[in-house]
KELOSE-160267 format. One line per 2 residues: their letters; for each residue x, y, z of N, C-alpha, C. Coordinates in steps of 0.05 Angstrom, whole numbers. Example, Ala and Ser with C-alpha at 12.3 -4.5 7.8 and 13.67 -1.06 7.14 Angstrom:
as	264 -114 156 246 -90 156 264 -66 156; 257 -45 142 273 -21 143 258 1 157
REM end
This chain:
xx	-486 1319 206 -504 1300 217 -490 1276 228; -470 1266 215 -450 1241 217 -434 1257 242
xx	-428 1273 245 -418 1283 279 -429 1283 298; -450 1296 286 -473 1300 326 -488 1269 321
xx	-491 1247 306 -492 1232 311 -466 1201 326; -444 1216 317 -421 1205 329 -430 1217 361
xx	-420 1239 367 -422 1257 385 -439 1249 413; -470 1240 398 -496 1228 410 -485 1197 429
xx	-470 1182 415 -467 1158 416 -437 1161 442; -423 1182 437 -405 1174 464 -411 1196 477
xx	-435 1205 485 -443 1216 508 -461 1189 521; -476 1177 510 -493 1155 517 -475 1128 524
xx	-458 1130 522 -428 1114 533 -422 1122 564; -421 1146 564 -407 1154 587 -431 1164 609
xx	-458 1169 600 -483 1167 619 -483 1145 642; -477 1161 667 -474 1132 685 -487 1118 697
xx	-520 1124 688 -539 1110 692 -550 1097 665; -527 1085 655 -537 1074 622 -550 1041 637
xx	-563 1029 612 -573 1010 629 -553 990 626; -531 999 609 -501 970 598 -484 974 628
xx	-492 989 642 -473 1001 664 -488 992 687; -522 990 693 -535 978 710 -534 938 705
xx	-529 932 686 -531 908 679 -500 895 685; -477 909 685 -452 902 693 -448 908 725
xx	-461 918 742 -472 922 768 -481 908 776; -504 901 763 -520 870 780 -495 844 778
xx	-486 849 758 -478 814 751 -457 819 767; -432 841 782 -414 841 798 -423 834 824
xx	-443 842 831 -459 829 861 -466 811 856; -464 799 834 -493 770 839 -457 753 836
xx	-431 762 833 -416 737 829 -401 750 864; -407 770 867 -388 774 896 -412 760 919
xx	-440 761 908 -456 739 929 -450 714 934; -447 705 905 -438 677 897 -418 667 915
xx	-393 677 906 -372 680 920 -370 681 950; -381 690 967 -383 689 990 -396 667 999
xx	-422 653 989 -435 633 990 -409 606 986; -393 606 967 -374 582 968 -356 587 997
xx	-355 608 997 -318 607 1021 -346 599 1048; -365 606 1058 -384 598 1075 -377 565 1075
xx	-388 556 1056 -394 527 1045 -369 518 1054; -342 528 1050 -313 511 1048 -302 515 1075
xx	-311 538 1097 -300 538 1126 -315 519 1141; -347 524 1125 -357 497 1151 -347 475 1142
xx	-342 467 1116 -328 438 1112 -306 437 1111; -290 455 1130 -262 445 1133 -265 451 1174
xx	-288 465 1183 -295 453 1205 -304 427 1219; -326 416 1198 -337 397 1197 -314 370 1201
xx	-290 375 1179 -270 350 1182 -251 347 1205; -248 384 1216 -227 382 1236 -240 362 1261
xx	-272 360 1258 -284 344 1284 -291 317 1281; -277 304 1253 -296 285 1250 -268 266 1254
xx	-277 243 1277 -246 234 1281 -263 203 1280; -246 179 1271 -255 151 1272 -235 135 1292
xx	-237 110 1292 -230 86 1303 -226 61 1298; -217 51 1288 -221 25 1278 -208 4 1297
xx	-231 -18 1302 -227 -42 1323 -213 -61 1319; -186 -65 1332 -171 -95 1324 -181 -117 1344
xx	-186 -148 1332 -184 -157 1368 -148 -176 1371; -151 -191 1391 -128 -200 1398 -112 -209 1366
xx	-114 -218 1349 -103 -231 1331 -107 -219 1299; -101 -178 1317 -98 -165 1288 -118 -152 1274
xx	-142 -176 1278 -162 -173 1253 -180 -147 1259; -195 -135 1249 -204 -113 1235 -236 -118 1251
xx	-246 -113 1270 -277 -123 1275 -296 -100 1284; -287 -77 1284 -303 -59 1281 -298 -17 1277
xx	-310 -5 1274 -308 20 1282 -326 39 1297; -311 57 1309 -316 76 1317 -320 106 1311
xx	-338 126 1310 -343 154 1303 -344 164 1325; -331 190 1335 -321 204 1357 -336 234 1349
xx	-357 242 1358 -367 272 1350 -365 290 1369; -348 310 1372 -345 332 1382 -379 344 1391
xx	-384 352 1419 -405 373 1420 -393 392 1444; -413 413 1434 -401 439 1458 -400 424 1486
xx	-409 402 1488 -409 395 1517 -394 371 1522; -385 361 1508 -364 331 1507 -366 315 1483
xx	-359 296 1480 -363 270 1463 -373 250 1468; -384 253 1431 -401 226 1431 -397 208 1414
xx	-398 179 1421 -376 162 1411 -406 142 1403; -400 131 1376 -414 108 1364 -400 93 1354
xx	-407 67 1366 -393 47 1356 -403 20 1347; -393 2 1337 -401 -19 1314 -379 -43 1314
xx	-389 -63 1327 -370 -80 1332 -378 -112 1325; -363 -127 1320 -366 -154 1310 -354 -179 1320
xx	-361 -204 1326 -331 -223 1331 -338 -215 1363; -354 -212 1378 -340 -206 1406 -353 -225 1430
xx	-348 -234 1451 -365 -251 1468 -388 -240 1473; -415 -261 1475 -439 -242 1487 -435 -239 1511
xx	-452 -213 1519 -449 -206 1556 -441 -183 1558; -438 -171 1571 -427 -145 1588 -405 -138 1583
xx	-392 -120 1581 -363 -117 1575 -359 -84 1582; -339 -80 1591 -329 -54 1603 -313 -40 1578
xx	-319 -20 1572 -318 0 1551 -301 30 1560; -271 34 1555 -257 58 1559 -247 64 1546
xx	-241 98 1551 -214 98 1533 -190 97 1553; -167 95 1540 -147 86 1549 -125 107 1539
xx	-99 117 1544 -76 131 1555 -60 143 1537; -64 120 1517 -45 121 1484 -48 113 1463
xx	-45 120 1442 -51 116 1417 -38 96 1404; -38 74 1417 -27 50 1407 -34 17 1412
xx	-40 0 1397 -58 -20 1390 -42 -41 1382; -24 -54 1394 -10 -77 1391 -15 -102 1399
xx	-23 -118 1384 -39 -147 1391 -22 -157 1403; 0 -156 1394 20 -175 1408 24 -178 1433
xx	15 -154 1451 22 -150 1480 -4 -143 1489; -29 -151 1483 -41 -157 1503 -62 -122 1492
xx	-52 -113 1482 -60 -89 1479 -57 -59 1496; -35 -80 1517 -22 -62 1537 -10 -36 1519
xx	2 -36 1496 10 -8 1486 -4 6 1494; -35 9 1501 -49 26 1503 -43 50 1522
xx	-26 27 1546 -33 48 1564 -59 38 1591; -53 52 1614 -77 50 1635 -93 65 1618
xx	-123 67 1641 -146 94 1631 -140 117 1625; -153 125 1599 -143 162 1601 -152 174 1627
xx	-140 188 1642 -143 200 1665 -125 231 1661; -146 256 1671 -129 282 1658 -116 298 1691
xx	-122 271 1707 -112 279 1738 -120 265 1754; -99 259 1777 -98 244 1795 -123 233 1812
xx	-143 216 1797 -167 204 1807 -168 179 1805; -182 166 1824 -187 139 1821 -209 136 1800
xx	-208 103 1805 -230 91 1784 -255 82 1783; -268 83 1770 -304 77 1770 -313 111 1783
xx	-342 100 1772 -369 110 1794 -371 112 1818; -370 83 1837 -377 87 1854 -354 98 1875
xx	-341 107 1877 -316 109 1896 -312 141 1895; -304 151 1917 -293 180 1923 -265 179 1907
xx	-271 205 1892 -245 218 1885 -242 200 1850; -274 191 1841 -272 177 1813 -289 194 1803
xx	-285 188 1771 -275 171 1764 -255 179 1744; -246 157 1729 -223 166 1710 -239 190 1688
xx	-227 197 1676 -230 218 1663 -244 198 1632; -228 181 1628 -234 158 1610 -249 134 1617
xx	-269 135 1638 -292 115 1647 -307 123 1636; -330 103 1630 -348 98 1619 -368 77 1618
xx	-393 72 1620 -404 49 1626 -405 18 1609; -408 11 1624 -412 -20 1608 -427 -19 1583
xx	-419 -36 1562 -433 -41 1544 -439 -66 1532; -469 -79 1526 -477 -104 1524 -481 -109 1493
xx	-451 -145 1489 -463 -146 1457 -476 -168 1461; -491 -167 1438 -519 -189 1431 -503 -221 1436
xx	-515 -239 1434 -513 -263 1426 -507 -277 1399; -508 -257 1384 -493 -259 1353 -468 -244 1348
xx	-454 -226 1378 -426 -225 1375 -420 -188 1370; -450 -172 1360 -450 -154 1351 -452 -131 1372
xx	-443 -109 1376 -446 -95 1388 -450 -62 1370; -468 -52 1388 -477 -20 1381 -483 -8 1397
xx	-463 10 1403 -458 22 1433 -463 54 1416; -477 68 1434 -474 99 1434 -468 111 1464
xx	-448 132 1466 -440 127 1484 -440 161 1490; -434 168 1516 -422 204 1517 -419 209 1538
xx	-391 223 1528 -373 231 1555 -369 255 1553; -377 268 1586 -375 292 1584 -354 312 1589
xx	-330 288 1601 -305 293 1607 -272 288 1590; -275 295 1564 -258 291 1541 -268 303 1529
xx	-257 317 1508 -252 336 1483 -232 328 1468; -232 335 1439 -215 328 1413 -190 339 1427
xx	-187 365 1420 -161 382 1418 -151 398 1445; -175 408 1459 -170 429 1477 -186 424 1512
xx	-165 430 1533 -176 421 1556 -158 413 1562; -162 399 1590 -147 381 1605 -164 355 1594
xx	-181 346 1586 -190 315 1574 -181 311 1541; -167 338 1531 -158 334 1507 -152 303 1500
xx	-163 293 1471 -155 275 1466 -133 267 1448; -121 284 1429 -102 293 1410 -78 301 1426
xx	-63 295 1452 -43 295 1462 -19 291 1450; 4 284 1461 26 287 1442 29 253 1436
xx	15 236 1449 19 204 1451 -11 194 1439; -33 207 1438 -49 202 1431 -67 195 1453
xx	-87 175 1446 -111 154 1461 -124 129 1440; -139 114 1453 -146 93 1448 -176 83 1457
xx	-188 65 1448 -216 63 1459 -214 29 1457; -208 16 1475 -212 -8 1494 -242 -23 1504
xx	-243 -52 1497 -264 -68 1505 -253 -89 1516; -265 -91 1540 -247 -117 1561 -267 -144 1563
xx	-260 -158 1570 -267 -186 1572 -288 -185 1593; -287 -174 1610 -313 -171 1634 -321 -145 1632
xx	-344 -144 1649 -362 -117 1650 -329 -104 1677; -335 -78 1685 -330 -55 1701 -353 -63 1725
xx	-332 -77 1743 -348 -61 1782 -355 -38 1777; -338 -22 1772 -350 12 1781 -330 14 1812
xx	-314 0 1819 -305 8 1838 -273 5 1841; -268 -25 1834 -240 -40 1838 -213 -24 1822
xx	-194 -22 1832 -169 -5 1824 -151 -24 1820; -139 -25 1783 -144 7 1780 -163 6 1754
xx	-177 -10 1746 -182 -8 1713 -209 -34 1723; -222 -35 1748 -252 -41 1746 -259 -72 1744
xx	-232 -82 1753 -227 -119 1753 -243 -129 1719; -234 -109 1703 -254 -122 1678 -240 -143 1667
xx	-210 -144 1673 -199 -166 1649 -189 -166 1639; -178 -181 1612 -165 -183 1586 -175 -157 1576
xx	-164 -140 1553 -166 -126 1532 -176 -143 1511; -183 -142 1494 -194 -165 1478 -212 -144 1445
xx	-206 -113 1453 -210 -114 1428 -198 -71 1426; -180 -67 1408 -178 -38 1413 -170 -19 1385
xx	-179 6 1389 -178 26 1361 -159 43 1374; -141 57 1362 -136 84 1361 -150 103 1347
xx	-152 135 1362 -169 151 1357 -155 161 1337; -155 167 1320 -145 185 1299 -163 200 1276
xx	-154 224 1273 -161 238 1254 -174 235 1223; -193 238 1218 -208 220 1185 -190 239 1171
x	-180 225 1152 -164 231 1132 -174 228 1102
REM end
């Protein structure tokens, strides 16, 4: 009796529709679902960071007065920005050539306009505009500015408007508004306030 009941017990082991055998089945799909659900979750968020690039605003004397968020879309970039400390009025808004922001000189490190080929400047003129134009933007009377902005002619990484070049770029606010016409940079002025684009880290 103590045999065919041994006997009983590892046939019911090796039955491969036991239910200890359906229950170790479910739980291998439910962790290989799981599992797929994280690596999903961790490519879009290591997509998500490759596009998420900032700016931060110096003006003439160093200081720290605002930022910028740069968002990638299938169709160009769109740039928000947040600024402080600045004259009220009009002011001409680009990016600029290089990734460099030196108070000392005027902010000339920058560079002329990003341009990805031999065109003139502004709107209104044949053969414009820079590749890095962009319209005027008005801060309040308390100094503040909130620009949303989008250009359809620059991209992060890839193109001819690439912005990740081997020297970089820059995003520039000048002392006057942009003609839209005058060469080479729109008779706006002084530089007076600038970020480099770089990568959020």
């Amino acid at each position: 009796m103590m045999k065919s009941a041994l006997t009983g017990a590892q046939v019911y082991e090796r039955q491969p529709g036991s239910t200890a055998q359906k229950k170790e089945a479910k739980m291998t799909n439910r962790h290989a679902w799981v599992l797929s659900i994280v690596l999903v979750c961790l490519s879009t968020g290591s997509a998500s960071a490759a596009d998420n690039v900032k700016a931060v605003f110096k003006d003439g004397k160093g200081k720290q007065i605002g930022t910028a968020t740069l968002i990638a879309t299938p169709t160009g970039l769109l740039i928000e920005a947040e600024l402080t400390g600045l004259p009220p009025g009009e002011h001409a808004f680009h990016i600029h050539q290089t990734g460099r922001c030196d108070a000392a000189d005027g902010f000339k490190s920058a560079g002329p306009h990003y341009s990805s080929g031999k065109r003139e400047h502004g709107y209104k003129v044949e053969g414009g505009p820079h590749t890095g134009d962009m319209p005027n933007q008005f801060v309040n009377a308390d100094g503040t500015l909130h620009a949303h902005l989008f250009s359809p002619n620059v991209a992060l990484n890839q193109g001819d408007g690439a912005l990740f070049d081997s020297d970089g770029s820059a995003l520039i606010v000048h002392a006057k508004a942009d003609d839209y016409q005058s060469q080479p940079a729109g008779d706006a002025g002084d530089r007076i306030a600038c970020a480099v684009i770089e990568r959020a880290g």
